[in-house]
PyMOL Python script that loads the backbone (N, CA, C, O; Angstrom):
from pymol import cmd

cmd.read_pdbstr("""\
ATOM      1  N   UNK A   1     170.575 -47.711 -29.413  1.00  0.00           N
ATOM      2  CA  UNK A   1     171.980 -47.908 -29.666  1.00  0.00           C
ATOM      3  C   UNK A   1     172.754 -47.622 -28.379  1.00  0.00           C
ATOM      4  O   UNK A   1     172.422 -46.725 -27.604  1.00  0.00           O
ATOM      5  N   UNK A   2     173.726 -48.371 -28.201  1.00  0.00           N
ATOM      6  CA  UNK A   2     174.083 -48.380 -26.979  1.00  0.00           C
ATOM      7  C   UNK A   2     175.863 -47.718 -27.505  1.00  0.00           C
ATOM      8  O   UNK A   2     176.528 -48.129 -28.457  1.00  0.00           O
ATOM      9  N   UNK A   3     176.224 -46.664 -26.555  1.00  0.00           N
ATOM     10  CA  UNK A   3     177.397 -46.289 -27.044  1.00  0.00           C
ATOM     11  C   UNK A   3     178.313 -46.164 -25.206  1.00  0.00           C
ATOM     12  O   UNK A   3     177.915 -45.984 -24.055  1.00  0.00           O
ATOM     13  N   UNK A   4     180.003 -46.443 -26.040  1.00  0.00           N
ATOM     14  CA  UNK A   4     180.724 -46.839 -24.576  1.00  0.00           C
ATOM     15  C   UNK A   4     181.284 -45.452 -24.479  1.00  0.00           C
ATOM     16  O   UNK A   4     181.930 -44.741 -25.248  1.00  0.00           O
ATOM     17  N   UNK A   5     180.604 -45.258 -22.729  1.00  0.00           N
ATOM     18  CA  UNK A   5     181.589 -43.591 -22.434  1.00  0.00           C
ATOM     19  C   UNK A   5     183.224 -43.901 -22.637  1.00  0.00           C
ATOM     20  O   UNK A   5     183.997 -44.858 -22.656  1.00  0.00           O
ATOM     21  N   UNK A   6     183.226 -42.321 -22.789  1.00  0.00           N
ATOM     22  CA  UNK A   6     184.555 -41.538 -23.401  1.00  0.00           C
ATOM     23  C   UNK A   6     185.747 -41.938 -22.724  1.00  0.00           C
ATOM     24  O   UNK A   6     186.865 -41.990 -23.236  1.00  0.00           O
ATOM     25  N   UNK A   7     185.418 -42.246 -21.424  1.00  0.00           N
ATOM     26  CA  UNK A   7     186.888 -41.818 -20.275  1.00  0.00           C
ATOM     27  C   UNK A   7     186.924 -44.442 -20.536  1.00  0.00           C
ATOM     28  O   UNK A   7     187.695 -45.395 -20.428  1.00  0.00           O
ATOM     29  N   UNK A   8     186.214 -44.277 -20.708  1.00  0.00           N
ATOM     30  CA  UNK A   8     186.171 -46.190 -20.538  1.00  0.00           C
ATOM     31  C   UNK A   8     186.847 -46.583 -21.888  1.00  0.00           C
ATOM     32  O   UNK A   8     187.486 -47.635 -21.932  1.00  0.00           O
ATOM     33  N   UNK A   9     186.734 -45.767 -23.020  1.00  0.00           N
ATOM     34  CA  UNK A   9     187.327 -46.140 -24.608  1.00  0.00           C
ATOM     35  C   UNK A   9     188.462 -45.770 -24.110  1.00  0.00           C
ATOM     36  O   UNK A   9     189.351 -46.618 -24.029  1.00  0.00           O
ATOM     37  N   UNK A  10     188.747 -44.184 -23.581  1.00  0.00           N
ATOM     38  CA  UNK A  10     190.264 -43.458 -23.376  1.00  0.00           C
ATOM     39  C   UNK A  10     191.014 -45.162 -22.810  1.00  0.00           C
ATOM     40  O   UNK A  10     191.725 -45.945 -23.439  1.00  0.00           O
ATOM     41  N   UNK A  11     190.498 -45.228 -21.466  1.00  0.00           N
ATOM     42  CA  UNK A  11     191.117 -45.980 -20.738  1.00  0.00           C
ATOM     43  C   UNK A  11     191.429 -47.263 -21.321  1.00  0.00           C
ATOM     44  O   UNK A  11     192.611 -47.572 -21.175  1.00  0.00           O
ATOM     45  N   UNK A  12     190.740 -48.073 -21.918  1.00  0.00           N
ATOM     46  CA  UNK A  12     190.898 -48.891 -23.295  1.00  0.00           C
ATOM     47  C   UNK A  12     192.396 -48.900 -24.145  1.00  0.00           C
ATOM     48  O   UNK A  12     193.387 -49.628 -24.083  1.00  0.00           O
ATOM     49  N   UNK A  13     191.947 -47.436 -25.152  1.00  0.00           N
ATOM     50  CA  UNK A  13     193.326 -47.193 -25.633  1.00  0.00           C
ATOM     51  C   UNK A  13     194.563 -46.890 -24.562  1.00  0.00           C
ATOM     52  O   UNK A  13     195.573 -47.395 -25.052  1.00  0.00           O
ATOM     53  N   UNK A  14     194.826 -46.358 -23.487  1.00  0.00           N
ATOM     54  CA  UNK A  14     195.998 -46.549 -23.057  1.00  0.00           C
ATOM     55  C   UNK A  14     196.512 -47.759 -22.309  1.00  0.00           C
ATOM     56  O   UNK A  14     197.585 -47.775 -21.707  1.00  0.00           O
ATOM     57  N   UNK A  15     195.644 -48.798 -22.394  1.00  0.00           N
ATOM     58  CA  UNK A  15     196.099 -50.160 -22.190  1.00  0.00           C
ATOM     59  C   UNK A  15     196.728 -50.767 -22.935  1.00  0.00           C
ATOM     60  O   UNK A  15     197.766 -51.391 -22.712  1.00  0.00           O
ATOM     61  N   UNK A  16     195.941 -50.599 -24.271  1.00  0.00           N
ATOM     62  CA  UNK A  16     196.305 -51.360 -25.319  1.00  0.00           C
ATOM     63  C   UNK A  16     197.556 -50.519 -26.207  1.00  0.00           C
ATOM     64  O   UNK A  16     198.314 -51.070 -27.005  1.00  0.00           O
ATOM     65  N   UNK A  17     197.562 -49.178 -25.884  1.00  0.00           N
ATOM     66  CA  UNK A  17     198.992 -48.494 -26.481  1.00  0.00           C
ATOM     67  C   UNK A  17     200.285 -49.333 -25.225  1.00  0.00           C
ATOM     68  O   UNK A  17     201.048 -50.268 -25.467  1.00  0.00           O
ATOM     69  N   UNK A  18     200.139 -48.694 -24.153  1.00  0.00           N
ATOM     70  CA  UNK A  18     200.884 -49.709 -23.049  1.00  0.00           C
ATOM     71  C   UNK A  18     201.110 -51.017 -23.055  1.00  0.00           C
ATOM     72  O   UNK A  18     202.148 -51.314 -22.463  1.00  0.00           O
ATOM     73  N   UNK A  19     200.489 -51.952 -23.530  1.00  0.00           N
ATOM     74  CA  UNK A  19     200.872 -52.961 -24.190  1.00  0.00           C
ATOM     75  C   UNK A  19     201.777 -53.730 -25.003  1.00  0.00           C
ATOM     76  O   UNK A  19     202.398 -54.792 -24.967  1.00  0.00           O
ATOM     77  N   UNK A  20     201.477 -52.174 -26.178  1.00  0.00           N
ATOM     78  CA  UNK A  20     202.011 -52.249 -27.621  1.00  0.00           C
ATOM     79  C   UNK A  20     203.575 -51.882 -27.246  1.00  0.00           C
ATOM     80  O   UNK A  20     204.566 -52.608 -27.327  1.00  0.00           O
ATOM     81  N   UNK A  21     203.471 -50.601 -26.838  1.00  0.00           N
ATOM     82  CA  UNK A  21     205.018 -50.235 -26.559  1.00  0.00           C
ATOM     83  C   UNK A  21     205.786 -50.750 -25.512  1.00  0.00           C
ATOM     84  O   UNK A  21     206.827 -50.155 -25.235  1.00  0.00           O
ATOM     85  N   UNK A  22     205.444 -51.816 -24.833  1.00  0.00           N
ATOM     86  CA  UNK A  22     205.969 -53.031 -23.903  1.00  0.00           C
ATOM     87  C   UNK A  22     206.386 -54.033 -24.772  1.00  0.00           C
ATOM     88  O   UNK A  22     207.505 -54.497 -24.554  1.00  0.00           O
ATOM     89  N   UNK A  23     205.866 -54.390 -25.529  1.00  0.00           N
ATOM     90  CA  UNK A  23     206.247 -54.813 -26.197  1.00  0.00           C
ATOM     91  C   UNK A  23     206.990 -55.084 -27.304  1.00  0.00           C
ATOM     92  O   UNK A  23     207.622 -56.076 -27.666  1.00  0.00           O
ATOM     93  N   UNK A  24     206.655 -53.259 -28.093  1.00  0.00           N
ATOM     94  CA  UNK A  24     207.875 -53.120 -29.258  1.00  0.00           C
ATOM     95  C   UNK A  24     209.018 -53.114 -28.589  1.00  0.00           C
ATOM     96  O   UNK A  24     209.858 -53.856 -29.097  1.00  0.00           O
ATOM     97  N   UNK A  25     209.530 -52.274 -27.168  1.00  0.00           N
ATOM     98  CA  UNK A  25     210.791 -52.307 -26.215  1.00  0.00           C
ATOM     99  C   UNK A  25     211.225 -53.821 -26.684  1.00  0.00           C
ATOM    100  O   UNK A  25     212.120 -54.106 -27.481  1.00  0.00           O
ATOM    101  N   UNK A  26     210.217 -54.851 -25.869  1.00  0.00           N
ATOM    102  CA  UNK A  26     211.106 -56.142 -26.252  1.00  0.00           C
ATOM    103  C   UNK A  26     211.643 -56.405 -27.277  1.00  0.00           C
ATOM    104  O   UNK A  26     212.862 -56.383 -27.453  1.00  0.00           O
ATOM    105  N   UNK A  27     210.593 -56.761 -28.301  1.00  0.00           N
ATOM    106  CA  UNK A  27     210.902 -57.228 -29.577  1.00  0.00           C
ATOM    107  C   UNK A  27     211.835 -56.317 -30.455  1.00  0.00           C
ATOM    108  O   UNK A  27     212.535 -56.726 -31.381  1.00  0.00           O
ATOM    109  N   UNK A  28     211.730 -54.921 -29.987  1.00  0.00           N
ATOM    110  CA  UNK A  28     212.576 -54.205 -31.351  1.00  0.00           C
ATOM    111  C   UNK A  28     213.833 -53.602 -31.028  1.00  0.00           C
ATOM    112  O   UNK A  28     213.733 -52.679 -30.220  1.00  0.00           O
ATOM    113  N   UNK A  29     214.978 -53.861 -31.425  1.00  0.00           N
ATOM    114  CA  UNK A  29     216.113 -53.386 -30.550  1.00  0.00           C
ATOM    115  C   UNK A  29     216.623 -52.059 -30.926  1.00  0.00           C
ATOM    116  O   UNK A  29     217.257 -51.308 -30.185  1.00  0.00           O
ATOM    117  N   UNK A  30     216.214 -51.796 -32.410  1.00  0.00           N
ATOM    118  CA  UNK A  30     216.334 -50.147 -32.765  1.00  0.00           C
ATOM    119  C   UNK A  30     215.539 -49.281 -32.687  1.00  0.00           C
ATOM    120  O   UNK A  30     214.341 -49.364 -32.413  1.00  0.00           O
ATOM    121  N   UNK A  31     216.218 -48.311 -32.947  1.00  0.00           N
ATOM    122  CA  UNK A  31     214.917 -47.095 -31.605  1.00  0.00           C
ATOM    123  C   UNK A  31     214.558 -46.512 -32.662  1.00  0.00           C
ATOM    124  O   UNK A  31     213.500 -45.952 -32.377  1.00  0.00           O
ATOM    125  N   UNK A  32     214.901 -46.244 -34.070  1.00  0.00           N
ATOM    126  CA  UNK A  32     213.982 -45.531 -34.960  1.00  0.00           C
ATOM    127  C   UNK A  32     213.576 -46.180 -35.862  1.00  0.00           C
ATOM    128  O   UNK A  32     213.247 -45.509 -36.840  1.00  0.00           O
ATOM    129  N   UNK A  33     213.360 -48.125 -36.018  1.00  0.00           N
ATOM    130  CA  UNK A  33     212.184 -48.659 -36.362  1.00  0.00           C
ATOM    131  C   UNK A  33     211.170 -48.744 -35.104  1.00  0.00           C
ATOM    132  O   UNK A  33     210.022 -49.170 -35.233  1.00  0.00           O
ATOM    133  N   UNK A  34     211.590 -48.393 -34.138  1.00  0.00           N
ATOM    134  CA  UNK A  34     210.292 -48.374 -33.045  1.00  0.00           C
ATOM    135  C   UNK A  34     209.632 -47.382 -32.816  1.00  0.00           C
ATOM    136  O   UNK A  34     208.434 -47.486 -32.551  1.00  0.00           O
ATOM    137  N   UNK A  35     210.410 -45.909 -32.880  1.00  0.00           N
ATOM    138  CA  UNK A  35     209.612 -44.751 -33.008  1.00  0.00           C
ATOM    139  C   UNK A  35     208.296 -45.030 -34.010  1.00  0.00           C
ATOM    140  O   UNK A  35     207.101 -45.014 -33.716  1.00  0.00           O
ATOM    141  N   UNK A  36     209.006 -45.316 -35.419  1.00  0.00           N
ATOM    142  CA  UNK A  36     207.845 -45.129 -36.438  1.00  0.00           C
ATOM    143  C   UNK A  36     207.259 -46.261 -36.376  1.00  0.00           C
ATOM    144  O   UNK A  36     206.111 -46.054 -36.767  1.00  0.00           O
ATOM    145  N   UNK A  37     207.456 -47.995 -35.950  1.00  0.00           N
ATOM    146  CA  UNK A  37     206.017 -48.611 -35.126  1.00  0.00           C
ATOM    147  C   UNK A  37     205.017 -47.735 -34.408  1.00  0.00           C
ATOM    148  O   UNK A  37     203.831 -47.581 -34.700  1.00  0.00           O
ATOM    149  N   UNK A  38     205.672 -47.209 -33.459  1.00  0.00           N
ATOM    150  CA  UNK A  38     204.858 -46.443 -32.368  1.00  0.00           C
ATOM    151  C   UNK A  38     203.865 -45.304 -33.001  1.00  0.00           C
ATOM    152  O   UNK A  38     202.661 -45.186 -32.771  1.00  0.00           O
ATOM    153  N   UNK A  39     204.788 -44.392 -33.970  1.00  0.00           N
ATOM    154  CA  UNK A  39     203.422 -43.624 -34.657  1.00  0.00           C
ATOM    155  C   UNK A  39     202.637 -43.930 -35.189  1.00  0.00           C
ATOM    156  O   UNK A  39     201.517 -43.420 -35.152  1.00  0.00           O
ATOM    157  N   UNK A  40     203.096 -45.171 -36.076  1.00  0.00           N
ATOM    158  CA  UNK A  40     202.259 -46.097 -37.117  1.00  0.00           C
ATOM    159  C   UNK A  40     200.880 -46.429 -36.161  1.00  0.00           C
ATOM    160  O   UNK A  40     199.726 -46.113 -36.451  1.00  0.00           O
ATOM    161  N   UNK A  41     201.234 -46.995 -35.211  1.00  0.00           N
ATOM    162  CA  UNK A  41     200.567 -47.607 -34.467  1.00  0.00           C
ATOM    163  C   UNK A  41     199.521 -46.498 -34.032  1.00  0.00           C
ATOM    164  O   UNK A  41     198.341 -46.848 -34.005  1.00  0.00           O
ATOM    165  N   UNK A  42     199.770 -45.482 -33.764  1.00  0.00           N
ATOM    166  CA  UNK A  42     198.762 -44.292 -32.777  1.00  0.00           C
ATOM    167  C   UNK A  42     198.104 -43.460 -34.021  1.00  0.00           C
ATOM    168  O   UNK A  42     197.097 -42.763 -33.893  1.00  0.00           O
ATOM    169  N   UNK A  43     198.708 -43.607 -35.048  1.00  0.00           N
ATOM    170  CA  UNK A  43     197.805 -42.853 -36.033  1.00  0.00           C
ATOM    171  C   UNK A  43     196.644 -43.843 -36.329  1.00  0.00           C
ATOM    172  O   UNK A  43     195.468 -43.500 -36.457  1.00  0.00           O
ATOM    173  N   UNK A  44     197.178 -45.272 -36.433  1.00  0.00           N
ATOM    174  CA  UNK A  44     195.617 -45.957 -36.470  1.00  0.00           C
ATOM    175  C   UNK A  44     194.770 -46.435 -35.205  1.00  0.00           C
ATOM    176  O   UNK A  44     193.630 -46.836 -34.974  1.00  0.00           O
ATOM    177  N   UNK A  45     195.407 -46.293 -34.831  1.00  0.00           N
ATOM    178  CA  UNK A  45     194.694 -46.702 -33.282  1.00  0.00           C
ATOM    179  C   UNK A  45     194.290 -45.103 -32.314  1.00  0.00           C
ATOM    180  O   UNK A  45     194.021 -45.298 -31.129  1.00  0.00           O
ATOM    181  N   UNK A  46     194.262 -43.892 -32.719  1.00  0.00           N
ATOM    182  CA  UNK A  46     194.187 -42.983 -31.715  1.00  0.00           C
ATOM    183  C   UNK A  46     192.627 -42.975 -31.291  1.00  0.00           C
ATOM    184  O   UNK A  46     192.077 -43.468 -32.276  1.00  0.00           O
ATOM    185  N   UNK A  47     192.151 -42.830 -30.837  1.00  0.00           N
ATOM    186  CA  UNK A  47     190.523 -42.700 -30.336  1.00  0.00           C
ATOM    187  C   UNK A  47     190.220 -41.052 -30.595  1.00  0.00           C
ATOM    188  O   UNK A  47     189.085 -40.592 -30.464  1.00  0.00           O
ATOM    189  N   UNK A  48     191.495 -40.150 -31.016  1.00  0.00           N
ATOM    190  CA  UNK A  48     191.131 -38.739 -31.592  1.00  0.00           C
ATOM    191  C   UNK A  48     190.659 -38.858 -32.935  1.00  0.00           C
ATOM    192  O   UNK A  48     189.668 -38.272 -33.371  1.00  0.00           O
ATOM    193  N   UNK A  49     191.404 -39.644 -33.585  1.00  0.00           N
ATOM    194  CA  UNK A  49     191.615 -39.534 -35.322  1.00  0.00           C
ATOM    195  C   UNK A  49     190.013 -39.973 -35.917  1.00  0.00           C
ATOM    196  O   UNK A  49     189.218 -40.713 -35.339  1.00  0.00           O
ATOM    197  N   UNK A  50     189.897 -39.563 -36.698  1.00  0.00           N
ATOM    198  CA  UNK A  50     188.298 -39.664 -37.571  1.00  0.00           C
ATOM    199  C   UNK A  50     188.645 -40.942 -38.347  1.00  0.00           C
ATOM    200  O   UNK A  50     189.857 -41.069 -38.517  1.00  0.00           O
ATOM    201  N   UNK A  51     187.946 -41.839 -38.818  1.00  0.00           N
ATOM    202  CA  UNK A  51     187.748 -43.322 -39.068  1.00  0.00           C
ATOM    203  C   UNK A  51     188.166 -42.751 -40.535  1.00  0.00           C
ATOM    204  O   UNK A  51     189.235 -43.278 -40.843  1.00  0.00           O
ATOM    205  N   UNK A  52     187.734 -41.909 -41.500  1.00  0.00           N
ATOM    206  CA  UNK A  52     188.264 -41.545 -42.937  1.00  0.00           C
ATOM    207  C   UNK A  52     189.350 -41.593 -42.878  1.00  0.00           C
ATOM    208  O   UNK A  52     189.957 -42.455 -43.515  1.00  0.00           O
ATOM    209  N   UNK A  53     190.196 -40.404 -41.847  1.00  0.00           N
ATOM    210  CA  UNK A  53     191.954 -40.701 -41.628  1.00  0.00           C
ATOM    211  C   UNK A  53     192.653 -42.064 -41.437  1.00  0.00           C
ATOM    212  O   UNK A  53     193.561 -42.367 -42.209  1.00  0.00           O
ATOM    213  N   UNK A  54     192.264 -42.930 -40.414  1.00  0.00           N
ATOM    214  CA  UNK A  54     192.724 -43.491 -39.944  1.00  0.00           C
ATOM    215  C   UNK A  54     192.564 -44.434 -41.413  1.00  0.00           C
ATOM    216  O   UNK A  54     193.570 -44.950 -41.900  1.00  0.00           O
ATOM    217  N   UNK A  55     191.400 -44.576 -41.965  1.00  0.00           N
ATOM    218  CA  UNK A  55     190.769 -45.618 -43.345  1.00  0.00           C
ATOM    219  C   UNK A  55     192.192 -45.540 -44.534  1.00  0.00           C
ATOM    220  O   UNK A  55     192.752 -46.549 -44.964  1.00  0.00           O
ATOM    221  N   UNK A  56     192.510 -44.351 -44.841  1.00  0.00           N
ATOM    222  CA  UNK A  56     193.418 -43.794 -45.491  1.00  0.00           C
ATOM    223  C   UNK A  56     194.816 -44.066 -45.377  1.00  0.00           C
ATOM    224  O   UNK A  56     195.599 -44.365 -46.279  1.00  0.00           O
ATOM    225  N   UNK A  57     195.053 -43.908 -44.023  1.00  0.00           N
ATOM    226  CA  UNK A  57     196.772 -44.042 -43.613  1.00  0.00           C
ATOM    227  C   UNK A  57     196.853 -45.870 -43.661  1.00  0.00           C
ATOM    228  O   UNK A  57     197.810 -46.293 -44.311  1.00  0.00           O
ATOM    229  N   UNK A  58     196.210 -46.617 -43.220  1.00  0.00           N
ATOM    230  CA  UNK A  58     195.847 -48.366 -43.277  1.00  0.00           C
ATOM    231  C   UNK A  58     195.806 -48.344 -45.013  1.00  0.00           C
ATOM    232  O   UNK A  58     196.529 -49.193 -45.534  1.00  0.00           O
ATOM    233  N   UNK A  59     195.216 -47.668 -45.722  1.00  0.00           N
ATOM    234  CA  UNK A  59     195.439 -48.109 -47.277  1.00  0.00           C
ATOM    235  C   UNK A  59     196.942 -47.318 -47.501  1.00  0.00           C
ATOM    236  O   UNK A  59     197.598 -48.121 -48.164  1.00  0.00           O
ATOM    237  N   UNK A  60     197.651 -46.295 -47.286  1.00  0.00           N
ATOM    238  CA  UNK A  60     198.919 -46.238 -47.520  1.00  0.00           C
ATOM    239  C   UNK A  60     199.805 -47.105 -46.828  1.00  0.00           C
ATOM    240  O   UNK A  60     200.901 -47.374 -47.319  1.00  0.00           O
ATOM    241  N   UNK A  61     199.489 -47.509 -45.880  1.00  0.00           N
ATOM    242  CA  UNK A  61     200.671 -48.536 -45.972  1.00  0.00           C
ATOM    243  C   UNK A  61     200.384 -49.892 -46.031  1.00  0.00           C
ATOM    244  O   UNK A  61     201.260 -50.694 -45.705  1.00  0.00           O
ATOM    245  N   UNK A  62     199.455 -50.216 -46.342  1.00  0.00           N
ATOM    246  CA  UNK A  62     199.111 -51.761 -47.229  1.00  0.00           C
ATOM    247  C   UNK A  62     199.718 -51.407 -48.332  1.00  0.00           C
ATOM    248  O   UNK A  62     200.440 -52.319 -48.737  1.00  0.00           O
ATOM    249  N   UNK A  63     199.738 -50.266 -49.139  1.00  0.00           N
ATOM    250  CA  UNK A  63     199.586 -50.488 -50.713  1.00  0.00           C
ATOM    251  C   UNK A  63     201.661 -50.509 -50.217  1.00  0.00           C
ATOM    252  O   UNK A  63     202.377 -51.330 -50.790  1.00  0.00           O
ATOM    253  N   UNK A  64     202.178 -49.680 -49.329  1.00  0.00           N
ATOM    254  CA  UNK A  64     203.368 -49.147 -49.443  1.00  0.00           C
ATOM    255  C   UNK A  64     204.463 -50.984 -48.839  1.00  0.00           C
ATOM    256  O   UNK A  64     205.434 -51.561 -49.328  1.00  0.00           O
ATOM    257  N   UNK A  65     203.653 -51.235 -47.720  1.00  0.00           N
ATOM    258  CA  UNK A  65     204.134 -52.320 -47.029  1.00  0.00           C
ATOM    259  C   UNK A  65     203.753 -54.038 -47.195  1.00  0.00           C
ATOM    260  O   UNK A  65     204.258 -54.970 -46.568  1.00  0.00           O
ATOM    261  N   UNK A  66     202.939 -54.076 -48.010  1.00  0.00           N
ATOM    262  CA  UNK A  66     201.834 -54.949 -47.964  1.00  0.00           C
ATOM    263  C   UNK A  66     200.777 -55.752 -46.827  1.00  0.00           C
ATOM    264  O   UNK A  66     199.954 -56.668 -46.856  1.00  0.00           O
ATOM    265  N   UNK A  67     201.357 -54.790 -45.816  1.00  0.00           N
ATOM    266  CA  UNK A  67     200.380 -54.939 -44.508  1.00  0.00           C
ATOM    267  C   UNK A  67     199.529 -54.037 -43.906  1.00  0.00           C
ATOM    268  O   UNK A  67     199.733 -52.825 -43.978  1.00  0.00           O
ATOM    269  N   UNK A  68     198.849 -54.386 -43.480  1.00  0.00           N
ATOM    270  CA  UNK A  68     197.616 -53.375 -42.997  1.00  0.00           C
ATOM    271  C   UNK A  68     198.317 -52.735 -41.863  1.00  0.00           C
ATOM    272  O   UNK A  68     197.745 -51.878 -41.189  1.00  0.00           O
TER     273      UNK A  68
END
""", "prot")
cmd.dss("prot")
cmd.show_as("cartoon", "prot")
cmd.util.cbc("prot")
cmd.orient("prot")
């Protein structure tokens, strides 16, 4: 089994968070639907969070939002 070092995933996620929040800036012009994009976003996407958590918070807000 082949697994990807730690500092190459890290570096991964802060591309793809850097990305994200380049982008909510554009697209979102209020700052506290973008805050809670932004957490939304890092609670499922953190490379800390355990896959059960992250499994969990993605079914609360499907069931809450109807989106994953």
């Amino acid at each position: 089994m082949k697994f990807t070092p730690p500092d190459t995933c890290l570096e991964d996620y802060e591309k793809r968070r850097g990305a994200f929040l380049k982008d909510l800036i554009a697209f979102t012009p209020n700052v506290s639907v973008r805050a809670k994009e932004f957490r939304r976003w890092i609670d499922e996407n953190s490379p800390y969070r355990d896959e059960d958590t992250r499994n969990h918070r993605a079914a609360e807000n499907f069931l809450k939002n109807g989106r994953p």
